[in-house]
N, C-alpha and C positions, 0 to 999 in steps of 0.2 A: 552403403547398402541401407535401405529405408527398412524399419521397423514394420513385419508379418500381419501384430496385431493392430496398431494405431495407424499407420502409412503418414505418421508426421514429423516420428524423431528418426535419428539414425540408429539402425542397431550396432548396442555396444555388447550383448550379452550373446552367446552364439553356442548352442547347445547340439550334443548331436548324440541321438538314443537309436542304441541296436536292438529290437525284439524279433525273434526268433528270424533270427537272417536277414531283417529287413532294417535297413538305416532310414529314419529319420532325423532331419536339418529344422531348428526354430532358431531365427534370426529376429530378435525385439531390441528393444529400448529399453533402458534399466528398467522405469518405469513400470510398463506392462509386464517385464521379467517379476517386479517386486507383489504386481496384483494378481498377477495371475498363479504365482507363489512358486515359481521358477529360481527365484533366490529368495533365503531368507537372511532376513536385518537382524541378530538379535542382540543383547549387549554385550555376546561374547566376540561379536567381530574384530579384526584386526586387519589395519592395510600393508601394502608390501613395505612401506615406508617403517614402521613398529617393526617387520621380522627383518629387516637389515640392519635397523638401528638396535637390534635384541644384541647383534653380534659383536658391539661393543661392552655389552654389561658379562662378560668371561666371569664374573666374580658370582653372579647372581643370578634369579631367573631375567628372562626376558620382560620387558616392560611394557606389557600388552596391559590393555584397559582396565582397569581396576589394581593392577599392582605397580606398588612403586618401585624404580630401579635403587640395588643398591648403590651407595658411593662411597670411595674412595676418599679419605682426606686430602690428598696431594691430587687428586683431578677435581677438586673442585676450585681450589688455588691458581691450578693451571689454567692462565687465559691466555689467547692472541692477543700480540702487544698491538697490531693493526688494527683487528676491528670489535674487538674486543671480548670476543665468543669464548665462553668460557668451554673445556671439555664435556661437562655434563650437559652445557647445552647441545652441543655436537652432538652427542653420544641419544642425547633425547629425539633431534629433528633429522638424524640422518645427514646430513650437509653440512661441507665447510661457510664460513663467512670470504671467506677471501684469500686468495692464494697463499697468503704466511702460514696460515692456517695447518700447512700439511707440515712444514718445517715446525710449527711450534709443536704439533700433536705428537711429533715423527715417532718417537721412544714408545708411544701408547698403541700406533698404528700397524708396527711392525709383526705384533705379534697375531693381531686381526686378521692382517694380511696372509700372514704365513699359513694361517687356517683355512683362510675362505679359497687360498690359489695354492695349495698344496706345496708349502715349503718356500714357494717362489716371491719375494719381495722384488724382485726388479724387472723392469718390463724393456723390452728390448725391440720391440713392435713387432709387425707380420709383415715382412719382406719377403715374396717367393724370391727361392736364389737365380731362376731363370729371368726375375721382370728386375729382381733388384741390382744386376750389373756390379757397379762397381762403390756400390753402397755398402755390401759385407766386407770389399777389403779397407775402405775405408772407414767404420766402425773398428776391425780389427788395427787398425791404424791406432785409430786412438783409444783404442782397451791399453796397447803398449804403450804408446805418452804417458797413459794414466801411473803404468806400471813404475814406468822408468824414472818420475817425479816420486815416486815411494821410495824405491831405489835408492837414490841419491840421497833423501833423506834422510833413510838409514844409513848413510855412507857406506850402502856393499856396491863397490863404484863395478867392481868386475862382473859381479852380475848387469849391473846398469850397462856397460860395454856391452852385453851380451843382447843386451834391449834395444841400443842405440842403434846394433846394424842389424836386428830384423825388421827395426822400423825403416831404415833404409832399405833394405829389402823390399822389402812391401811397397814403400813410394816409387823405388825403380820400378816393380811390377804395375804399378797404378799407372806412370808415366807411361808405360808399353801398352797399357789396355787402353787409355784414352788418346793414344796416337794411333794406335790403329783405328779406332771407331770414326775420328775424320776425316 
């Protein structure tokens, strides 16, 4: 969509005013949003990148422009052995450096997470159960593998027995969903 007042930039700013029952649409360009004083710059601004990366600093305020974050003596020690990001810089720019990243932060992340997704640290995707077929039972497949190697670790073998044939269970049941399907 082309910018209302200049017809050069694309508009990125898209404002929309109700006065007395009547809707008004203005569609500009930062630009023109900024002269015509549709947004204001001032030096208390902050971008979304500062309030996500706020949600790392739990100890202190957020680290919007003019305050410093506090730290931690053990997050500032803490770096990825890969690429070398240390936690406060994480915690400063938002983003990992590289996949180890998550594994080395993991202990620091856990409890971010559990705030920003209500309790929930593990993600298990969005599978409707009608499109996903035989991807739930095979998930549940392996939640039990998972279980049945804890099992045995602790050597409670009887409970483990009791893991080994509902995982059979279940593969027999997979074996009968995927032979009917061809």
């Amino acid at each position: 969509m082309e910018c209302q007042e200049c017809h050069q930039r694309p508009a990125t700013v898209h404002l929309t005013q109700v006065v007395n029952g009547k809707k008004t649409e203005i569609h500009v360009c930062e630009q023109c949003a900024k002269d015509n004083g549709y947004m204001n710059y001032g030096e208390e601004n902050f971008s979304l990148n500062d309030l996500l990366s706020g949600l790392f600093h739990s100890e202190g305020p957020s680290p919007f422009k003019g305050q410093s974050p506090q730290t931690h003596p053990k997050k500032e020690t803490l770096k990825c052995p890969s690429c070398g990001l240390t936690y406060n810089e994480f915690a400063r720019i938002g983003k990992f450096g590289c996949a180890v990243c998550y594994e080395t932060f993991d202990d620091r992340l856990n409890p971010i997470l559990r705030r920003v997704h209500s309790g929930n640290t593990r993600h298990d995707g969005k599978i409707p159960k009608r499109e996903g077929g035989n991807l739930h039972l095979k998930k549940e497949i392996e939640e039990y593998k998972n279980n049945l190697r804890q099992l045995i670790e602790q050597e409670e073998f009887e409970e483990a027995a009791k893991c080994r044939d509902k995982i059979r269970s279940l593969e027999n049941e997979l074996h009968q969903d995927e032979g009917g399907e061809e």
